[in-house]
C-alpha positions as a Python dict, from the first residue, in 0.01 Angstrom:
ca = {
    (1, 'X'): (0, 0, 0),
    (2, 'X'): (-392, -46, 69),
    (3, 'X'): (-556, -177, -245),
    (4, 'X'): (-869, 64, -162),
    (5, 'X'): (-811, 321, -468),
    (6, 'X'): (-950, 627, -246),
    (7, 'X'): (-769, 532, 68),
    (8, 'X'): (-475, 561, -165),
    (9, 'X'): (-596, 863, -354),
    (10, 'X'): (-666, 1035, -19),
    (11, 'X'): (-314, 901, 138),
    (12, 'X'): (-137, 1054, -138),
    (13, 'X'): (-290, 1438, -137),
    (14, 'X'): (-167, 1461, 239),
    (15, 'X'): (116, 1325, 176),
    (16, 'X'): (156, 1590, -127),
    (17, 'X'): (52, 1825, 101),
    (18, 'X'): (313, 1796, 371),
    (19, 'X'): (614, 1808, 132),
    (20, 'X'): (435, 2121, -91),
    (21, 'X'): (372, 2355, 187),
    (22, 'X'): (632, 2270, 409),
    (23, 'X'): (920, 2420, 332),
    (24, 'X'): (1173, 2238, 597),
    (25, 'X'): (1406, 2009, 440),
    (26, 'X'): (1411, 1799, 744),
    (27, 'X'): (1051, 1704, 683),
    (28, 'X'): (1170, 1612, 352),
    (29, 'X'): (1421, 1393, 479),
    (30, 'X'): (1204, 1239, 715),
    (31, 'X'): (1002, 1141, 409),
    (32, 'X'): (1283, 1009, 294),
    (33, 'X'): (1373, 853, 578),
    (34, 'X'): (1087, 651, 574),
    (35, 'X'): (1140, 407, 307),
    (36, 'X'): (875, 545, 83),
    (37, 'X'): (1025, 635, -204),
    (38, 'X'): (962, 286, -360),
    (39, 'X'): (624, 328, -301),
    (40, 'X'): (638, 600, -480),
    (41, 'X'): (791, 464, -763),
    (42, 'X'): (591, 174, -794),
    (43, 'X'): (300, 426, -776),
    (44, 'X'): (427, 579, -1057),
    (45, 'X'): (493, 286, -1287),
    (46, 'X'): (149, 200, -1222),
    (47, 'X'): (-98, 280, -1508),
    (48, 'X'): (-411, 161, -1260),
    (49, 'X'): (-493, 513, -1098),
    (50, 'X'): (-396, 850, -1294),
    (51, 'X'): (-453, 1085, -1027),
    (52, 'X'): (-266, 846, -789),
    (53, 'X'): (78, 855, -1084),
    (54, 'X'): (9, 1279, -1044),
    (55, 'X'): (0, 1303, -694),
    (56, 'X'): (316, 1086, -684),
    (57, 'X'): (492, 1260, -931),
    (58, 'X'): (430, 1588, -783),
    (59, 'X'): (539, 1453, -470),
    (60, 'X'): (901, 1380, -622),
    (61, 'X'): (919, 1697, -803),
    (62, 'X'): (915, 1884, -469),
    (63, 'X'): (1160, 1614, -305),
    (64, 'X'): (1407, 1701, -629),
    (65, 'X'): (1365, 2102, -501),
    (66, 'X'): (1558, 2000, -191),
    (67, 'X'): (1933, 1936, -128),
    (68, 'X'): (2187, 1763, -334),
    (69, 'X'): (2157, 1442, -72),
    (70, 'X'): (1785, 1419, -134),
    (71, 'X'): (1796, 1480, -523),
    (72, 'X'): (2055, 1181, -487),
    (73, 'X'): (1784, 952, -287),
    (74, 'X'): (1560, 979, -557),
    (75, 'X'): (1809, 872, -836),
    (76, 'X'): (1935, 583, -625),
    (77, 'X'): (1593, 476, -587),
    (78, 'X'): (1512, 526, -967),
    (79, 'X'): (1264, 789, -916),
    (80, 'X'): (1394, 977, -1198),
    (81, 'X'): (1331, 671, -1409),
    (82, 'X'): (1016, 656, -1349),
    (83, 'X'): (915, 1054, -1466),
    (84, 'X'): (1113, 972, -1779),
    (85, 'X'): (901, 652, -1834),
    (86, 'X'): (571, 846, -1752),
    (87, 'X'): (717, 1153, -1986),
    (88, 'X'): (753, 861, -2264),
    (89, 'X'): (371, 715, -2235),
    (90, 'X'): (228, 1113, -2297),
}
C-alpha cells in the first residue's frame, strides 16, 4: 500500500467506484481475484485514516451483495471480522 494518505484516499474511491456502479459479478471476482482483499482488511483494522476504513468497508459491503463464492472470499479472508471489530469501536 503507498504510505501517501491521499494516494490511498484517492486509490480507494475508484476502487469503490468500480465495484458500486458496476454491476457485473465478474468484475467483482476479478477484484477478488487480485489478492486485495487483505488489503482491505488491513485497511480496515487500521484506525490511521477514517475515510480510508469507510471507503474500505463500503467496498466489502458491495463484494458481500454478490454470489455465495464471493460472500465466502470475504469470510475466508476475515473480512467479516473486521466490520464486526469496526461495529465494536462505534
Amino acid at each position: 500500500m503507498h504510505p501517501d494518505p491521499v494516494i490511498k484516499h484517492e486509490a480507494i474511491i475508484a476502487l469503490r467506484k468500480i465495484v458500486s456502479e458496476n454491476e457485473n459479478q465478474e468484475t467483482v471476482q476479478v477484484i477478488i481475484d487480485s489478492g486485495i482483499l487483505p488489503s482491505l482488511v488491513a485497511l480496515i483494522n487500521s484506525k490511521e485514516y477514517p475515510q480510508v476504513r469507510f471507503e474500505a468497508s463500503w467496498i466489502i459491503s458491495n463484494i458481500a451483495a454478490g454470489t455465495t463464492a464471493q460472500c465466502q472470499a470475504l469470510i475466508d479472508k476475515n473480512a467479516v471480522e473486521a466490520l464486526l471489530g469496526l461495529l465494536e469501536e462505534n
